[in-house]
N, C-alpha and C positions, 0 to 999 in steps of 0.2 A: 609510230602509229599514224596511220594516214585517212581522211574520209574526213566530214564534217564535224569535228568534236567539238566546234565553235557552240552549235545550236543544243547540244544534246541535254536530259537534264543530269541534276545532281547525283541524282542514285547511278543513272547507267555511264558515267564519267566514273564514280569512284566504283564501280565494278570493273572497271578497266585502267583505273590508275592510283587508286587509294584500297580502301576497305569501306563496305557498302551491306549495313545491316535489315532484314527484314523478318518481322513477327508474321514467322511460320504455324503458329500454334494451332491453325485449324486443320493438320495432317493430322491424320489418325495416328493412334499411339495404343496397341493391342499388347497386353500383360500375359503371358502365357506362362503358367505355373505349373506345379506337380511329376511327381517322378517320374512320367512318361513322354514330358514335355519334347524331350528330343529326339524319341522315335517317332512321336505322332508328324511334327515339322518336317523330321527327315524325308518321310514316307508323303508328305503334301506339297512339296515345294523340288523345284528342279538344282537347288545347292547340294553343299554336302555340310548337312546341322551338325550330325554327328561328332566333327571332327574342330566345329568350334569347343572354343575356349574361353571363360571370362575375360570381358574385355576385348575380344576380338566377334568378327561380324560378319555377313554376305549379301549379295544382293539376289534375288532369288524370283521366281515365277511360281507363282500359283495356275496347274493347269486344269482343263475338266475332262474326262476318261477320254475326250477326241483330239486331245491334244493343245484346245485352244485357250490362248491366256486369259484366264480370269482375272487377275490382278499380278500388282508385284509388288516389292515390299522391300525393303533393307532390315535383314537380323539382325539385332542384336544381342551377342549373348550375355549376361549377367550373372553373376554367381550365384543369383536361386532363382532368377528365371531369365523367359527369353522376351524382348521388347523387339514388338512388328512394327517398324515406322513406316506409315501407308499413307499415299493420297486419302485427300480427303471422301474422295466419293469411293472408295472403297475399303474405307473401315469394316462399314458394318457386314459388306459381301465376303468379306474374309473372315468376319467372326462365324457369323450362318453358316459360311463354307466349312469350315473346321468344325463349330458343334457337332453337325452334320455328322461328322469321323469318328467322332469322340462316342464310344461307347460303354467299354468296359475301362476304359483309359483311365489312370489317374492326372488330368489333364483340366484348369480350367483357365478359360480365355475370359479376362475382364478387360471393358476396356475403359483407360484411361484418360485419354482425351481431355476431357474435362475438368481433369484435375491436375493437368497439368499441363507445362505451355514448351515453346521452341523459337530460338532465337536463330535464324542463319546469318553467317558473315562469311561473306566474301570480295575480291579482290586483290591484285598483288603483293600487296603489304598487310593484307588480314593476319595471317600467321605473325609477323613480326607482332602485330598491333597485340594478339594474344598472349605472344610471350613477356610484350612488356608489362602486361597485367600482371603476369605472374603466373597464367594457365599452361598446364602440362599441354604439348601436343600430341597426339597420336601417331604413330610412324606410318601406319598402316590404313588404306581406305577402309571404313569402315570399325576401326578400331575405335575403343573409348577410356579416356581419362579420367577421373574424378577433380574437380577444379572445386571446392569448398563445397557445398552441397548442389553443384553443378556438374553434368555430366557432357565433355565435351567429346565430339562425335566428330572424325574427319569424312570429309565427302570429294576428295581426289580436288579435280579441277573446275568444282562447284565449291569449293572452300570447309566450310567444318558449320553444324549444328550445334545449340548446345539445350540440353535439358533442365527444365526447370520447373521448379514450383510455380503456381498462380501466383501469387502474391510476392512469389523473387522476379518476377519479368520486369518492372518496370525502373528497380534497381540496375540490373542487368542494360537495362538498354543504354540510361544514365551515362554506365560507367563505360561503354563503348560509344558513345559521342562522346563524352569528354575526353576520350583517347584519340578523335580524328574522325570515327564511322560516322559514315552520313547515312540514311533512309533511304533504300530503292523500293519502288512500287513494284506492284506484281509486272505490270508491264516491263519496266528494266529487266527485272530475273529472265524473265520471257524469250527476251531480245538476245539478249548473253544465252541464255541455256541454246537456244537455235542455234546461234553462230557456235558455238564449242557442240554442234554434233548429239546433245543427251536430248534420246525420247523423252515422252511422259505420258504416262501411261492416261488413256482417255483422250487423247489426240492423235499419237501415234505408234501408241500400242494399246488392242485393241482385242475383242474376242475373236474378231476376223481374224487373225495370226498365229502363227505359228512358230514356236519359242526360233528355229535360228532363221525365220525370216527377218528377225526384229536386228541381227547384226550384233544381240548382246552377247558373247563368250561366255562373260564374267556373272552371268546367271545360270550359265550351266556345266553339270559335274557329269561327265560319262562313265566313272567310275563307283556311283555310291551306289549301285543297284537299284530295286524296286522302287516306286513312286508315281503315283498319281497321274495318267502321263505320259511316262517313259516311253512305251511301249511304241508309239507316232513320234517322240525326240530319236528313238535310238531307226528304226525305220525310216527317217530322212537321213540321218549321220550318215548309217550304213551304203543307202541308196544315193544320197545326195539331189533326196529330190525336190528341191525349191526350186522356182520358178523366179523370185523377186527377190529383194531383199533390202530395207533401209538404209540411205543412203543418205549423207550432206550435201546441200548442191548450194552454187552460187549461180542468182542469176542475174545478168545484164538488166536492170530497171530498178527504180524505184517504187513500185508497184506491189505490193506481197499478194501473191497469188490466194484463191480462196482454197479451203482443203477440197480435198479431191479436183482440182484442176489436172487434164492432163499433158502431158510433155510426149513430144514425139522425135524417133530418129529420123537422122536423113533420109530415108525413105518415105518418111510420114506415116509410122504406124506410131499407133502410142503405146509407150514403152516404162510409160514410168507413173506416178499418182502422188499429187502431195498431200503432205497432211498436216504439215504447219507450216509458215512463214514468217517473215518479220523485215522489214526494212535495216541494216546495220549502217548507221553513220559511221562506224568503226571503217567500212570498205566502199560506202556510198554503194553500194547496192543490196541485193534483197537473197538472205539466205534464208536456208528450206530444209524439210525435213522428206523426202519422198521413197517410197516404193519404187526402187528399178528392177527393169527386167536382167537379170542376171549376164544377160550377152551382152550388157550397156552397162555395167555398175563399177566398170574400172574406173579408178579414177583420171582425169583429164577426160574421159568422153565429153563429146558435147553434144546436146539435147537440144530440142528445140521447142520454144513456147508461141507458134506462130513466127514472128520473125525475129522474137527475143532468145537469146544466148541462152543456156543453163548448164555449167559444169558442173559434172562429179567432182565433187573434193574427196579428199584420204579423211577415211574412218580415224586411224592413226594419229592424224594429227588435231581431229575435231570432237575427240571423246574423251569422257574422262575416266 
């Protein structure tokens, strides 16, 4: 590991060399019950619900009939219903979105939230940290556990969630510092989510978009038929017609650009739009979240921010 981890603090150190916990619990948490619970989801979201299974999960796009993302969401399935783990500013646009559908359905969306809370832990040694507790892990991104009346949630290369009671969270936290986890602030998670490549929805996915501008595969199913949607995802598939598409970049400065700053090619046209940044002491300089123009979005191009450097980085290796 190379760049200034001299200065950095606690949380975003052991995000990068320990297990580093942070109370999530203000993400939406949407209950979806009733017999039709899986055709209504299948038919609203760009996965494929259908073909989950308890215990297993997806990450998914909610779109509006022009294609553009509403929100997104991680499914989870359960054995008698399905749990929509959502940003927080789009809890409730996805409960209203869904009632909305809900007609003759036997289908009802409560949400949970407030009755209940979310721990994340991440870091290289997170996983071990959990096993030494005693918590099952899950094999599979998005799959879930049962850990005592805790439900643990893997999240790839943002580390694992775990579900819990109001009143078991501060147990919970307890017993992962006394295991090694230290406290990251939202800014640590921030800085780490940029440099590994993951959107977030309300930064850099947005209703301006378009599900495969956003670079995410793993929200979308081209074979589960009809959905909310579809019809503008299978019309770019077919066509292939995007123009942009999000990208990782690194750029020469210490400076994080503001959102929407633009980057231009050798020629000096502007080819590219950011939409998050963050300074990494991890590289000593400043990675980025941006919209490239598709003729620019190999990775190794180099862009230009005035007289500052900006590399495409590989999706590949900056996502989780």
């Amino acid at each position: 590991m190379t760049g200034g981890l001299s200065s950095v603090t606690p949380g975003y150190r052991a995000l990068h060399e320990g297990a580093a916990w942070r109370d999530v619990s203000d993400r939406g948490r949407l209950r979806i019950t009733g017999e039709d619970r899986a055709r209504l989801l299948h038919a609203m979201t760009t996965n494929h619900i259908k073909q989950l299974t308890p215990g297993t999960g997806c990450y998914a796009f909610f779109l509006s009939a022009q294609g553009r993302i509403l929100a997104d969401a991680n499914v989870l399935c359960r054995p008698d219903h399905f749990l929509l783990d959502t940003e927080p500013e789009t809890r409730e646009k996805i409960a209203a979105h869904l009632d909305k559908f809900i007609i003759a359905d036997d289908v009802t969306v409560e949400d949970v939230t407030e009755h209940t809370g979310a721990i994340a832990l991440a870091g290289p040694v997170a996983e071990k940290l959990l096993k030494d507790l005693g918590a099952p892990i899950p094999e599979m991104d998005l799959a879930q556990t049962e850990w005592s009346e805790r439900l643990v949630v893997r999240l790839g290369e943002m580390g694992s969630f775990l579900l819990i009671s109001t009143d078991g969270k501060d147990a919970l936290i307890q017993e992962l510092e006394s295991a090694g986890a230290a406290p990251a602030t939202a800014e640590d998670v921030r800085v780490v989510r940029i440099e590994l490549g993951v959107p977030r929805y309300g930064e850099d996915i947005t209703e301006r978009y378009l599900a495969q501008e956003t670079n995410q595969a793993r929200a979308l199913h081209f074979q589960k038929g009809c959905y909310l949607g579809q019809e503008i995802v299978e019309r770019v598939r077919s066509r292939g017609q995007i123009h942009r598409v999000l990208m990782p970049l690194t750029i020469d400065t210490a400076e994080p650009p503001a959102p929407g700053t633009k980057l231009q090619s050798g020629e000096g046209k502007d080819v590219a739009e950011i939409t998050s940044s963050a300074f990494s002491p991890v590289s000593s300089k400043v990675a980025a979240l941006a919209y490239v123009r598709v003729e620019q979005a190999k990775p190794g191009t180099v862009l230009h921010l005035g007289e500052t450097a900006a590399t495409v980085a590989s999706v590949a290796s900056a996502s989780c």
